[in-house]
C-alpha positions as a Markdown table, in Angstrom:
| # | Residue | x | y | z |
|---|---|---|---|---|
| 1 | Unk | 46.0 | 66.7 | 0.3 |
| 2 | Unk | 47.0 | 64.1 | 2.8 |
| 3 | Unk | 45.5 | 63.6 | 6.8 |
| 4 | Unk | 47.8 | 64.7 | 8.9 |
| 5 | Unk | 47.4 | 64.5 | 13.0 |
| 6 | Unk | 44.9 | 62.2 | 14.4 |
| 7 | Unk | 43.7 | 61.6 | 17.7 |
| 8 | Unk | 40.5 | 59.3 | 19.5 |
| 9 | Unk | 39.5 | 59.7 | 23.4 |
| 10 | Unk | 36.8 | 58.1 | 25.4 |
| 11 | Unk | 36.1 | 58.8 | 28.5 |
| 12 | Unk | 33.1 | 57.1 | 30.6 |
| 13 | Unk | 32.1 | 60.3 | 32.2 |
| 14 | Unk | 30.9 | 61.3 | 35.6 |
| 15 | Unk | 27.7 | 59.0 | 36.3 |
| 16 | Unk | 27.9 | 56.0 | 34.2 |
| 17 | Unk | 29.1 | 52.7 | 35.7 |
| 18 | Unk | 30.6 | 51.6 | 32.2 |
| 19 | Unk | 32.0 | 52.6 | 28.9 |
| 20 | Unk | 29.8 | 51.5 | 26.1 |
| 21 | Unk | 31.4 | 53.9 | 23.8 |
| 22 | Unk | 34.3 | 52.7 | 21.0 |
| 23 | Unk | 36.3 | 54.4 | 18.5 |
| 24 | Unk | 38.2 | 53.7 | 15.1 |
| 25 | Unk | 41.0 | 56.1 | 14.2 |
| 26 | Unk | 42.9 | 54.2 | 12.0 |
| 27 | Unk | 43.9 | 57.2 | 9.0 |
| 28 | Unk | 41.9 | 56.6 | 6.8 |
| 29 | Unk | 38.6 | 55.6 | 8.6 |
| 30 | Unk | 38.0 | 57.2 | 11.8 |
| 31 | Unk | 34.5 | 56.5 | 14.1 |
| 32 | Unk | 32.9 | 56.9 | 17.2 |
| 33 | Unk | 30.2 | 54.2 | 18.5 |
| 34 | Unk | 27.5 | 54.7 | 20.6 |
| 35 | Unk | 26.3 | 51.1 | 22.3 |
| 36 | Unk | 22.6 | 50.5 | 24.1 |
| 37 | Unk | 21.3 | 47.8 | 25.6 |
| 38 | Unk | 21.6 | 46.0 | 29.4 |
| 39 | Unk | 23.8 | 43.9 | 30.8 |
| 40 | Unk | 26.9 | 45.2 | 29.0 |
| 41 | Unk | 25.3 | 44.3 | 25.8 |
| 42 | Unk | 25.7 | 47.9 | 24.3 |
| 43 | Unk | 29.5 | 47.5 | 25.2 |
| 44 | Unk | 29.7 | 44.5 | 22.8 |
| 45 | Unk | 27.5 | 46.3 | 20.5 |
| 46 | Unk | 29.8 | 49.2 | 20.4 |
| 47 | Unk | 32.6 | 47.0 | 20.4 |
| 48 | Unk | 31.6 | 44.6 | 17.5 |
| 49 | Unk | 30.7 | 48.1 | 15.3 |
| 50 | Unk | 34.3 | 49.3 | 15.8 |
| 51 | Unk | 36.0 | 46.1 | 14.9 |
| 52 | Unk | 34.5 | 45.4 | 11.6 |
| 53 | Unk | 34.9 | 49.0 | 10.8 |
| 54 | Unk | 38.7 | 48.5 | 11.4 |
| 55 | Unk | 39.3 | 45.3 | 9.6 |
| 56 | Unk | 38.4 | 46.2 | 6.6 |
| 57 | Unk | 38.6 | 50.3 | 6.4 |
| 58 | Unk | 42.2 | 50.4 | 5.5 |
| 59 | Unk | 41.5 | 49.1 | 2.0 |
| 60 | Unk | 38.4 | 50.9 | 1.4 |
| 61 | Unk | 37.3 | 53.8 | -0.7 |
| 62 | Unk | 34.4 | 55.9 | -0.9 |
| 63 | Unk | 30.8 | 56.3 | -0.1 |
| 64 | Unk | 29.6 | 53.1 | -1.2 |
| 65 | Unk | 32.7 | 51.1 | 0.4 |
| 66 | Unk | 32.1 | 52.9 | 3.8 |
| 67 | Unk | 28.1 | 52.1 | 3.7 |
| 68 | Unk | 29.1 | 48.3 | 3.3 |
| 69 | Unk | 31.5 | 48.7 | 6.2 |
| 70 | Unk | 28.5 | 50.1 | 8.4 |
| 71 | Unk | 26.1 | 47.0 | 6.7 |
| 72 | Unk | 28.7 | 44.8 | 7.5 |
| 73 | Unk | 28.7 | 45.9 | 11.9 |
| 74 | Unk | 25.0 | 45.5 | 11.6 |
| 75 | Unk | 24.5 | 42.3 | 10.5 |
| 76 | Unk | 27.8 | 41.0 | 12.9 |
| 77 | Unk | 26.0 | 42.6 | 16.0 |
| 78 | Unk | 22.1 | 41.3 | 14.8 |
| 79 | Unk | 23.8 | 37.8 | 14.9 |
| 80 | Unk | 25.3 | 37.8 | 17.7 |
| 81 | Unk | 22.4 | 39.4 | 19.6 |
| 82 | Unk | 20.5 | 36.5 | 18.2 |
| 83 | Unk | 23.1 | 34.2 | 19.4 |
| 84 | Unk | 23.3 | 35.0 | 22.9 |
| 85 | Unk | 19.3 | 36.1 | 24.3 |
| 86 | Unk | 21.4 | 38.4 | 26.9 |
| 87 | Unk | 22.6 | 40.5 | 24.4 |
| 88 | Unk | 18.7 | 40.7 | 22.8 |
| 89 | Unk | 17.4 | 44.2 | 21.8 |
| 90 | Unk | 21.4 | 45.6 | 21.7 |
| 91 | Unk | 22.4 | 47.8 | 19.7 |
| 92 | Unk | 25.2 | 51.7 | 18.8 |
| 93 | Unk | 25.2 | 54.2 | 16.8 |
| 94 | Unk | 27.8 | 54.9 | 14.5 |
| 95 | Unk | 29.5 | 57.9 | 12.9 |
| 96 | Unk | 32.3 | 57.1 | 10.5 |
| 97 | Unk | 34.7 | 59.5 | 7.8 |
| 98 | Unk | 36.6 | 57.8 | 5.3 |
| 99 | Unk | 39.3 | 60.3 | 3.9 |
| 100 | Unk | 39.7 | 60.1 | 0.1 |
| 101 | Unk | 43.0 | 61.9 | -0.1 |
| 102 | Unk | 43.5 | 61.7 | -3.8 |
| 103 | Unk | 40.1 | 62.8 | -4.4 |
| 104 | Unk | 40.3 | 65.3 | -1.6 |
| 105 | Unk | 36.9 | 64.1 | -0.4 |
| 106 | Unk | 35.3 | 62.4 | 2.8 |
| 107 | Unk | 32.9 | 60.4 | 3.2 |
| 108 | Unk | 30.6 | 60.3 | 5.7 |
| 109 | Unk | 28.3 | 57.3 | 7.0 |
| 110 | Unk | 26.1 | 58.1 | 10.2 |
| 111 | Unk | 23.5 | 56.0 | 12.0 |
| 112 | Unk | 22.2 | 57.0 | 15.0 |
| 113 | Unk | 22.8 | 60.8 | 17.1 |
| 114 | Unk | 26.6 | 60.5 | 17.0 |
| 115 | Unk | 28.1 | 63.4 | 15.2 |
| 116 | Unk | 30.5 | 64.9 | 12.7 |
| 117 | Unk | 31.5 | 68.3 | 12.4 |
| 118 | Unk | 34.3 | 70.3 | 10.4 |
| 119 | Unk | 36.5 | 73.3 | 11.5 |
| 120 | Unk | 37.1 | 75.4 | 8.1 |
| 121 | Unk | 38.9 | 78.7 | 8.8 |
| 122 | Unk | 37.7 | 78.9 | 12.6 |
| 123 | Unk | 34.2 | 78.2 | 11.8 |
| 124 | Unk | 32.0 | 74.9 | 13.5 |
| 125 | Unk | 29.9 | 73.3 | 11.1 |
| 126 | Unk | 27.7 | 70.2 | 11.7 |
| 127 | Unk | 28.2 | 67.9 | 8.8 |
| 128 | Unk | 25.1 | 64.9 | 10.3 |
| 129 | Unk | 21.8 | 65.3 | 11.4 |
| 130 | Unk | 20.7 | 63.2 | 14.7 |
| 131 | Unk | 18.4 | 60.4 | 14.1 |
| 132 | Unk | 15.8 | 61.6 | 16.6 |
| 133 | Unk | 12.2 | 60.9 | 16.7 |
| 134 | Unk | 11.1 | 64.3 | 17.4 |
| 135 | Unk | 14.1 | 66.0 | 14.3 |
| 136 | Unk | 11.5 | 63.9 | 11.4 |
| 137 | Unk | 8.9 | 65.2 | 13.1 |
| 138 | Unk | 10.1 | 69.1 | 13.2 |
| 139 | Unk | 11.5 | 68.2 | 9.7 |
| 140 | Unk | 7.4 | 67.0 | 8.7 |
| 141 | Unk | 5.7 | 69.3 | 10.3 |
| 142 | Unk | 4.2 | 67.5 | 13.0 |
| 143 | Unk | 6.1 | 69.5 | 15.5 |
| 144 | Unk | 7.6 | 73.0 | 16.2 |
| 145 | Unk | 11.6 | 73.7 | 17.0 |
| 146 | Unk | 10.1 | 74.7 | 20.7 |
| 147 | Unk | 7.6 | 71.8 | 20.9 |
| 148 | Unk | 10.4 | 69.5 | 20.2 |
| 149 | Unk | 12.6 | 70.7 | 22.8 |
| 150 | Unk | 9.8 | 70.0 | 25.7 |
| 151 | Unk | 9.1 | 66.6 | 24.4 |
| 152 | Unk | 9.4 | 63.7 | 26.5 |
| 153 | Unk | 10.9 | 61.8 | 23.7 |
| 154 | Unk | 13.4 | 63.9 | 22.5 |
| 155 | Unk | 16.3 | 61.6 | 22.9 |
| 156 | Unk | 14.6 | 58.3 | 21.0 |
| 157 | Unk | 16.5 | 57.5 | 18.4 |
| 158 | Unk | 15.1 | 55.9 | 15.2 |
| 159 | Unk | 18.3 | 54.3 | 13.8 |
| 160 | Unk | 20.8 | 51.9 | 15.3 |
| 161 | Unk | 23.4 | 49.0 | 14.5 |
| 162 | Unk | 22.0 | 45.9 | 15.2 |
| 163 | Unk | 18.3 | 46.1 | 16.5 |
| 164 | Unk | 17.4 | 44.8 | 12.9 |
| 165 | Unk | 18.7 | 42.6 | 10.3 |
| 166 | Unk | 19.1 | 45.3 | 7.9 |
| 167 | Unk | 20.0 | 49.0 | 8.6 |
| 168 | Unk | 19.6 | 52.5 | 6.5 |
| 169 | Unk | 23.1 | 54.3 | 6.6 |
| 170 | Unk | 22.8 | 58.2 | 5.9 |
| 171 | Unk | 25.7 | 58.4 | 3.5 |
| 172 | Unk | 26.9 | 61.7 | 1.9 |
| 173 | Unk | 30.6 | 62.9 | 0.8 |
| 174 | Unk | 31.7 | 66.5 | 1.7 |
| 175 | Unk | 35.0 | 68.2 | 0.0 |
| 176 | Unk | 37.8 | 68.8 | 1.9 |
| 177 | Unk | 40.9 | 71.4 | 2.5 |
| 178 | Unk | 43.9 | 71.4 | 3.4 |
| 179 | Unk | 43.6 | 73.1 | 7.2 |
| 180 | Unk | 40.1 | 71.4 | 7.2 |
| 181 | Unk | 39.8 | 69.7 | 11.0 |
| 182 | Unk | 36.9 | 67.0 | 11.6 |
| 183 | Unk | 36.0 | 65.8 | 14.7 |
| 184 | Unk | 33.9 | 62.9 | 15.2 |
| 185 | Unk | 32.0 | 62.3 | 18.9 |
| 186 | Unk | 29.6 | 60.6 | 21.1 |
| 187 | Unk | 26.2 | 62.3 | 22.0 |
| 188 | Unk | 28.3 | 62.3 | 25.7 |
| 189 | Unk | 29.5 | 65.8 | 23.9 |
| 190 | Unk | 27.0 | 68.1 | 22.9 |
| 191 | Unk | 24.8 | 67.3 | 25.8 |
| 192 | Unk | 27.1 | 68.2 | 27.8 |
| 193 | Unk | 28.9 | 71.2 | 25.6 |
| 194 | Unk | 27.7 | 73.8 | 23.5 |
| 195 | Unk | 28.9 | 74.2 | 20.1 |
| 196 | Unk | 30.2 | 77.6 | 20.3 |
| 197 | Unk | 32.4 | 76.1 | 23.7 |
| 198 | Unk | 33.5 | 73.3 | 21.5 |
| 199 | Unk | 34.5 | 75.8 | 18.7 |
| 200 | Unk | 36.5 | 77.8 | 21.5 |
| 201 | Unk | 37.9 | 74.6 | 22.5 |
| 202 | Unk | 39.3 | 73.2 | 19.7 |
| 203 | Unk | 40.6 | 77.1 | 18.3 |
| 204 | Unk | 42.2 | 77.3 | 22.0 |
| 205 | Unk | 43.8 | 74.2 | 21.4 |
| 206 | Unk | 45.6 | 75.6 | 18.1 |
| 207 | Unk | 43.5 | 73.0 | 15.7 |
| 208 | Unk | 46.1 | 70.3 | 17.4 |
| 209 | Unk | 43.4 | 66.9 | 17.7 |
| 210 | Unk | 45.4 | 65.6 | 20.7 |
| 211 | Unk | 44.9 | 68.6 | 22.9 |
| 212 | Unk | 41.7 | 69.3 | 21.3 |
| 213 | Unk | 40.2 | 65.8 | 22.5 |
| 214 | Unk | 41.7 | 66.0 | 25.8 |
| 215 | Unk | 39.9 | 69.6 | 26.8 |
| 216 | Unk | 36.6 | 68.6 | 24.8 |
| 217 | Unk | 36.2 | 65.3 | 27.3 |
| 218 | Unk | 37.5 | 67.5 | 30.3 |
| 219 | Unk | 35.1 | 70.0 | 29.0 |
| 220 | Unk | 32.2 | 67.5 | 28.9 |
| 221 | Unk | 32.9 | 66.5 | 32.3 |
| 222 | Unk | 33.5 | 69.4 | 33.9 |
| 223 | Unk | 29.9 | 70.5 | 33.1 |
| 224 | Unk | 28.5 | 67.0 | 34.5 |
| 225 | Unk | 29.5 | 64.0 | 32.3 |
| 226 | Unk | 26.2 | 62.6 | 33.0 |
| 227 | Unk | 27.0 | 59.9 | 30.0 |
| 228 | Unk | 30.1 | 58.1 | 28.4 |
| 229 | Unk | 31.8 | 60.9 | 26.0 |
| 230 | Unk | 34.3 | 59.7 | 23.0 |
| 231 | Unk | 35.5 | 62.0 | 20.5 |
| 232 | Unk | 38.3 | 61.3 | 17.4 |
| 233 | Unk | 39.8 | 64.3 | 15.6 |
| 234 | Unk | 41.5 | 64.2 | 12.6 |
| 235 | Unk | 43.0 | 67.2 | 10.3 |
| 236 | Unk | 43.8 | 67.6 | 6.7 |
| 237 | Unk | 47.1 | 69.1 | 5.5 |
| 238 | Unk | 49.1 | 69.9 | 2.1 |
| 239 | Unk | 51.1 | 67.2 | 0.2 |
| 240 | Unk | 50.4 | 63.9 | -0.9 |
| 241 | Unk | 49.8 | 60.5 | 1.3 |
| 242 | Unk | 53.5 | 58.6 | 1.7 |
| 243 | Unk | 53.4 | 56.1 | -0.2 |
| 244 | Unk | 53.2 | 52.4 | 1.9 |
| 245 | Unk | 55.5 | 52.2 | 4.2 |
| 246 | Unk | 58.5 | 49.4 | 2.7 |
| 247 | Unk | 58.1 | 45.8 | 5.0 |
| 248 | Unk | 59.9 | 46.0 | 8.1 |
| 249 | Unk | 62.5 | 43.5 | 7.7 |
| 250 | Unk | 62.6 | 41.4 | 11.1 |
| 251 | Unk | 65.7 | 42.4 | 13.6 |
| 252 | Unk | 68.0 | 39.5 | 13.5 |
| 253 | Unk | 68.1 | 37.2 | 16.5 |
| 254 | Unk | 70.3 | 37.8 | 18.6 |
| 255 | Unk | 72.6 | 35.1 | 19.4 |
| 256 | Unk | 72.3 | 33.1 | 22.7 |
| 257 | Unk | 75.1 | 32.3 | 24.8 |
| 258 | Unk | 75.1 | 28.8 | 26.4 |
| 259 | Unk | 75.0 | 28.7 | 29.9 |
| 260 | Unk | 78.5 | 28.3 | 31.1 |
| 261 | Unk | 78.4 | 24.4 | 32.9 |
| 262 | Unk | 78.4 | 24.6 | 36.8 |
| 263 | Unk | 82.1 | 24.0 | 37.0 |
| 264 | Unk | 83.0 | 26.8 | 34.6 |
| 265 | Unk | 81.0 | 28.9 | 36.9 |
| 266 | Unk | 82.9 | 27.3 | 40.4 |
| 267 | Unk | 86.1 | 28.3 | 38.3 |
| 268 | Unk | 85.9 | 31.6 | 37.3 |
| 269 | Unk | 85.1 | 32.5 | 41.6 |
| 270 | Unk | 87.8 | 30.6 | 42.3 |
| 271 | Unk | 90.3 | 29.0 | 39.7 |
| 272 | Unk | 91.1 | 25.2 | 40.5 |
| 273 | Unk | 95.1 | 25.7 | 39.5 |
| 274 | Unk | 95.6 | 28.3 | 42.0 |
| 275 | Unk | 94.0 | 26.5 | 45.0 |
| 276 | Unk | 96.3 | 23.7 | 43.6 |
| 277 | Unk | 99.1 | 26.0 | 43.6 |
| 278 | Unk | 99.2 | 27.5 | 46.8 |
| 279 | Unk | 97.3 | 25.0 | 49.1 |
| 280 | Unk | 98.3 | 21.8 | 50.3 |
| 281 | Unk | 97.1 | 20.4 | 47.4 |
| 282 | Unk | 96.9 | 16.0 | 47.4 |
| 283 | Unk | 100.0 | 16.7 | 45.0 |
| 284 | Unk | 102.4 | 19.0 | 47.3 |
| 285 | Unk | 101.5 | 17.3 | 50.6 |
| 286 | Unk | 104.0 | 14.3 | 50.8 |
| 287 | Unk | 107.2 | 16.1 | 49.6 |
| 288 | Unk | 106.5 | 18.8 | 52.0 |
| 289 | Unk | 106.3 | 16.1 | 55.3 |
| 290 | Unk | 109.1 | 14.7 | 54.1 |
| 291 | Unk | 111.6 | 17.2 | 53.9 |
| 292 | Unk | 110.3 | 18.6 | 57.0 |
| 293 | Unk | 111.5 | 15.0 | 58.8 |
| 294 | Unk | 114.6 | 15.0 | 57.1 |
| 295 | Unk | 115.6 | 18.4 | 59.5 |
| 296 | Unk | 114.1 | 16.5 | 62.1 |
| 297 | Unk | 116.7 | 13.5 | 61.8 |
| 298 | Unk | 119.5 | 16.2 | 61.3 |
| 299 | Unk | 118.5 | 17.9 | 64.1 |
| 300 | Unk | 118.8 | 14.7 | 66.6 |
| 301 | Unk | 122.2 | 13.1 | 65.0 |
| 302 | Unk | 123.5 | 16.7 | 65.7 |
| 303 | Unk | 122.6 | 17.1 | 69.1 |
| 304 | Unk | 123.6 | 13.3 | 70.4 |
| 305 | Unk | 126.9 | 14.2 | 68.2 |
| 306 | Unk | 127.7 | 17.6 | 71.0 |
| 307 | Unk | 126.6 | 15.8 | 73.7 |
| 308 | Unk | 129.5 | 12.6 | 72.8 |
| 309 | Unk | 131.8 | 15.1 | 72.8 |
């Protein structure tokens, strides 16, 4: 099993000012980030999430690796939020896959009510659970399905990057297929589209992630975009992962010309040997005058010579 086509959009939507949403999809990590927080300190967040995840996700493998990656953003963003008072109280979410090809697993670390799903044979199947206030409360009994619906906190979160110096990642692995496609998104997506329509998107698509990610963030915004919406799709195929790629071996230099002197370039518009040549050159002037006086002198001896006579 290998990944095969990959592809990340984001998309700041119909209503919001700003992107504060980021993306990884960089085969074989791929995740979406979800920043909060004023002043564009849930853009940094976001940001800061995204680039530790890429520096380091090339190399890694596994649950455990991934869950380091994802301790790794949160202590980069609680320091610099610590650094800077502006950028106090920031803080994303995160969803992240880490492909396994040789085991034929993924794994999956999730903070926050960013998402992962998988397409197997046609079907949409939510691999994460949101980290919502009122979903532990359904899930203790406090509240009913309906009750949590109506509730005015709904959409508080009880996990983030960042807001503290330590963070619990949600880590799990899930097998994968060949034909398997995950997709990866911002809440910005299933607020704004269902899951069956995302299902009929991606299958009207033909599974490809490229044109699946463009009509899932038209989709989104076509139905309001009331926030930022990213999404990164990624498919599994047959065969084994190519093995690294050999060093690309610099292209030589090419060589540079000198610039041709000023007089080289005065001589090739007009060359100095044929002004010479055919002008009245300082070396074809004098034998010219004086041959030209010589007939003169002729001239005279032969007229006072008739007029003798």
């Amino acid at each position: 099993m290998r990944i095969g086509r990959a592809a990340g959009v984001t998309d700041t939507g119909r209503r919001r000012l700003r992107n504060e949403d980021a993306f990884v999809c960089e085969p074989p990590l791929f995740a979406v980030a979800d920043g909060m927080g004023g002043a564009r300190a849930g853009e940094t967040a976001a940001r800061l999430a995204a680039a530790a995840l890429e520096e380091s996700g090339r190399g890694a493998e596994g649950e455990d690796a991934l869950v380091a990656l994802i301790v790794e953003a949160n202590r980069r963003i609680w320091e610099q939020a610590l650094a800077d008072p502006s950028k106090a109280g920031m803080g994303t979410t995160v969803t992240a896959a880490l492909v396994d090809s040789r085991a034929g697993t993924i794994a999956i670390g999730h903070v926050g009510d960013s998402r992962a799903y998988r397409v197997r044979d046609g079907v949409l199947e939510q691999l994460t659970t949101d980290h919502f206030l009122v979903a532990e409360l359904v899930s203790s009994g406090v509240l009913t399905q309906e009750e949590a619906e109506r509730h005015p906190q709904r959409s508080a979160i009880t996990r983030a990057l960042g807001t503290e110096p330590t963070v619990d990642v949600e880590a799990f692995t899930v097998e994968g297929s060949p034909g398997d496609l995950f997709l990866i998104c911002s809440d910005g997506l299933p607020t704004m589209v269902s899951d069956e329509q995302v299902a009929a998107a991606i299958l009207t698509a033909d599974g490809d992630p490229s044109a699946a990610a463009e009509a899932l963030v038209a989709a989104a915004n076509a139905r309001g975009g009331e926030d930022n919406v990213t999404v990164v799709l990624f498919e599994l195929e047959e065969g084994d992962e190519p093995d690294e790629p050999a060093p690309v071996e610099p292209a030589a230099e090419p060589a540079i010309e000198a610039e041709p002197a000023v007089e080289d370039a005065v001589a090739e518009e007009a060359p100095v040997d044929d002004v010479r040549t055919h002008g009245a050159g300082a070396g074809g002037r004098l034998p010219a005058l004086l041959f030209v006086a010589a007939i003169v002198v002729v001239a005279v001896l032969a007229l006072y010579w008739g007029l003798g006579r």
